[in-house]
C-alpha angles and dihedrals in degrees: 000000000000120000135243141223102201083080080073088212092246090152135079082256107112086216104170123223114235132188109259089058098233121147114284096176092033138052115272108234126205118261135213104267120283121240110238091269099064086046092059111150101243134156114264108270117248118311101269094193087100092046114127105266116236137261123233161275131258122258110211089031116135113331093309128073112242123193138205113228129216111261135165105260131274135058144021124238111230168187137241121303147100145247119286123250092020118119125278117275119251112278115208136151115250121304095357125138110255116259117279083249090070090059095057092063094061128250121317139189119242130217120236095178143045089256116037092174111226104211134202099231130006099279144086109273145159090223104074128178090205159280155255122244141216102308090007126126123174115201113259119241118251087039095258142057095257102044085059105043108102130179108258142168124263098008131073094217127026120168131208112242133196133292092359145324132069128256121201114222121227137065094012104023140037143173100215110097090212105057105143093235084048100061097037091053093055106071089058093050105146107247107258091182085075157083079213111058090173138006104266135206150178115247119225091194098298126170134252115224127190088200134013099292117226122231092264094051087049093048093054093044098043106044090191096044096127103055091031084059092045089053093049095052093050083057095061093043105055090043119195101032117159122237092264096064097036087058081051092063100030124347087204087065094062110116087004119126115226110177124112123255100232092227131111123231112280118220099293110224117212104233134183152237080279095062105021120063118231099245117114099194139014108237125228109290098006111110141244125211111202141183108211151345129238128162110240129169094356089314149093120238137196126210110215123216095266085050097266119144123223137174119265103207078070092057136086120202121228110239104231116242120221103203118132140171135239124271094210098230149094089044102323110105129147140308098084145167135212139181128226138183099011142005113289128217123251115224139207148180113274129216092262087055096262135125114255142147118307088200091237123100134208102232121230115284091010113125129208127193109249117213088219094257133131140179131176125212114181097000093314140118127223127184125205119244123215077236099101107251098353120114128169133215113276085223098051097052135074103221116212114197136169128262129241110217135018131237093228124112124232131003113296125248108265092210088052124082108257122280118260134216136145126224114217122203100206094194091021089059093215133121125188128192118213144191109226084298112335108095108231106169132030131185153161114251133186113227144185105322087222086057114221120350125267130229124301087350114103117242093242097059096057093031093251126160107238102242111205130093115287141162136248095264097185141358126223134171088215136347126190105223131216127215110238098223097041119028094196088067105087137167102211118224104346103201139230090008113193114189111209098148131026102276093354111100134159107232136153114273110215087180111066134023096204095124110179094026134114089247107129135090084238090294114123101239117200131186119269099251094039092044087062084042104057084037092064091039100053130086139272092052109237093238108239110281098013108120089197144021136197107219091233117160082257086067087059140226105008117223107249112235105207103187120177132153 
């Protein structure tokens, strides 16, 4: 059966990635039948054997452990999204023409499955350069249809795409703006405006469904539907209740929204194994990314991202954090000093001359500028804060400074922008971006929650985060990751995923808000809103439309990872 990426090989698992998107780690499931234009006879997309193999998923994670596999390096598998930063993707409603605004911009090709290759040259090939993802078009290049169209092998129609790279029309891609999976796909385009490509949930065991189920098929999927509905109906009854008496009626409703969404069903399209992912149900703890909420037969649905629909009273929604780094400018510049776990107190000079309380506290997650000074009094050190007469407790405060020296070889081009990389503080739980020399960017991460490996034991196996100087490998939007030692455990649609060492990625973490903390299964977990940040900063660029990019020398100049204790 062909593989999928969307089992984003995080695991150890060498699941290839083929071209009709179907799951390769998983078991295919039946969908619903697929109207003429999903069935289009088309060549096979390139060979994904060779397809970078994925990166990971998070260990700690809700509920659930997650692990990241052992893969060859390079790229993520993954899911539908776009490229930070681009703009947003057409939204119309079925079957409608695209605003007038999409047509300025020249012809494009559309994606009709979770993976449209982007391929280096017209021909089929294991070494591809990217791809477009559910709801995603890239402009063609020429400015027209014709003018992009080029005589290939394998394919009847490839087209030519900016700024580089070749797509082949046909069962996963097509340049007519009206296709009817294309425009059933746009409504449900993952937001690529921000942190938050998609809404996100836990899952407390809900099913998957291809179509609307009926009661029957419900029934026969969810063994405790009728009292699981009756609890849920007591919930919203009695409105307002606090967690104490929700766990009284039903422990599983506890962070579940019930209400209803005050929406009723859309057209439902009937999409295929190209769009849909084979998994018939979310386990306890793994996670589920959606695009919207309607009411539909007394209760309240989700649509997934692969166009599935699940339940919501078996959802819980993530709370959105709202930690972010320092951008070192306009007078903020390292050293700095931030605060994890809990609130820290603020000291002062007393009027005997002492440290003690200011009575005043930095609160978790907050940061503060240091002068560089530092004085101990009874065996403790105290820094001084640019705040004026404030210093905090060595011992309470994670202290970012700047490097003195890069990893990078040579002397940089002057006529060529400055070189980046990103130093990464494993126990320290910190990360900085820099510019040849100059710090631009510091933050608060969440590592491997075995903190770095230790001898002779790969990384993976103690949830370590690998410490040694890599390279940004691939580039993807979002990517669902897999856990290598249970394929039915998934984060959906992790998004903002960074490769820099086989199955070892920075990516943003929706499900926790412990930054600066050993929290990850060795992956490097940033915040949401930092995770979109540093993806739009790094190097190689992710090219407007693309959902995923392999870091080849045609991408250009690859951000360095430096990564130490």
């Amino acid at each position: 059966m062909p593989s999928s990426p969307s089992s984003l090989l995080l695991a150890a698992l060498t699941c290839a990635i083929a071209s009709g998107g179907a799951a390769a780690c998983s078991e295919e499931s039946p969908a619903a039948a697929a109207p003429a234009s999903l069935e289009a006879d088309a060549p096979r997309a390139p060979a994904e054997a060779d397809a970078p193999r994925v990166a990971t998923v998070e260990a700690d994670a809700p509920r659930a452990a997650i692990v990241e596999a052992d893969a060859p390096r390079a790229a993520i598998v993954v899911e539908a999204a776009h490229v930070a930063n681009a703009p947003a993707p057409v939204q119309a409603e079925d079957g409608a023409t695209p605003p007038a605004s999409a047509a300025k911009e020249g012809a494009r090709i559309y994606s009709k499955a979770r993976f449209a290759w982007i391929n280096p040259g017209p021909y089929p090939t294991r070494g591809w350069s990217g791809y477009l993802g559910l709801g995603g078009s890239v402009v063609l290049r020429g400015g027209s249809v014709e003018a992009a169209r080029t005589p290939g092998e394998g394919c009847d129609a490839w087209y030519a795409v900016e700024p580089r790279g070749y797509i082949c029309a046909g069962a996963s891609a097509t340049v007519d703006p009206n296709d009817p999976v294309v425009a059933a796909l746009r409504p449900h385009a993952p937001k690529i405006d921000s942190p938050w490509p998609y809404d996100y949930a836990e899952s407390t065991g809900a099913p998957r469904y291809p179509r609307l189920p009926s009661a029957k098929e419900q029934r026969r999927s969810e063994w405790d539907l009728e009292a699981h509905l009756a609890s849920v109906s007591k919930v919203r009854a009695a409105e307002g209740l606090s967690d104490e008496a929700i766990r009284e009626i039903d422990e599983a409703l506890v962070g579940v929204d019930v209400k209803p969404a005050g929406v009723a069903a859309p057209a439902l399209f009937p999409f295929g194994d190209l769009v849909r992912e084979a998994r018939d149900r979310i386990v306890n703890g793994s996670t589920v990314a959606f695009t919207r909420a309607f009411d539909a037969q007394d209760r309240t649905w989700v649509v997934t991202s692969d166009q599935a629909y699940m339940p919501k009273d078996r959802l819980k929604p993530y709370p959105r954090s709202s930690f972010q780094g320092v951008w070192l400018k306009d007078g903020r510049s390292l050293p700095l000093a931030f605060f994890r776990k809990t609130d820290r107190p603020k000291y002062q000079r007393g009027a005997g001359g002492r440290f003690e309380p200011a009575g005043a506290s930095f609160a978790r997650l907050a940061s503060v500028g240091l002068t560089g000074r530092a004085e101990v009094e009874d065996g403790e050190r105290f820094l001084e804060t640019q705040e004026p007469g404030v210093y905090v407790l060595a011992d309470d405060a994670v202290v970012v400074e700047a490097a003195k020296r890069a990893p990078l070889e040579g002397e940089n081009d002057p006529s060529s922008p400055p070189r980046k990389w990103i130093e990464i503080s494993v126990l320290g739980g910190w990360f900085v971006a820099y510019e040849e020399l100059t710090p631009v960017f510091a933050t608060l991460i969440s590592p491997g929650r075995g903190g770095v490996p230790q001898k002779g034991i790969p990384a993976i196996e103690t949830a370590a985060t690998p410490t040694g100087r890599f390279r940004i490998d691939g580039k993807f939007v979002t990517a669902t990751m897999v856990s290598s030692s249970n394929d039915n455990i998934v984060h959906s649609e992790v998004q903002f995923v960074q490769n820099f060492h086989g199955p070892h990625a920075l990516h943003g973490a929706y499900w926790h808000d412990a930054w600066g903390e050993l929290k990850s299964g060795g992956c490097v977990n940033l915040s949401p809103i930092d995770a979109k940040q540093m993806f739009a900063w790094t190097d190689p660029p992710v090219p407007e439309g693309w959902h995923g990019l392999r870091a080849s020398r045609d991408a250009g100049r690859s951000t360095v990872v430096l990564i130490h204790r």
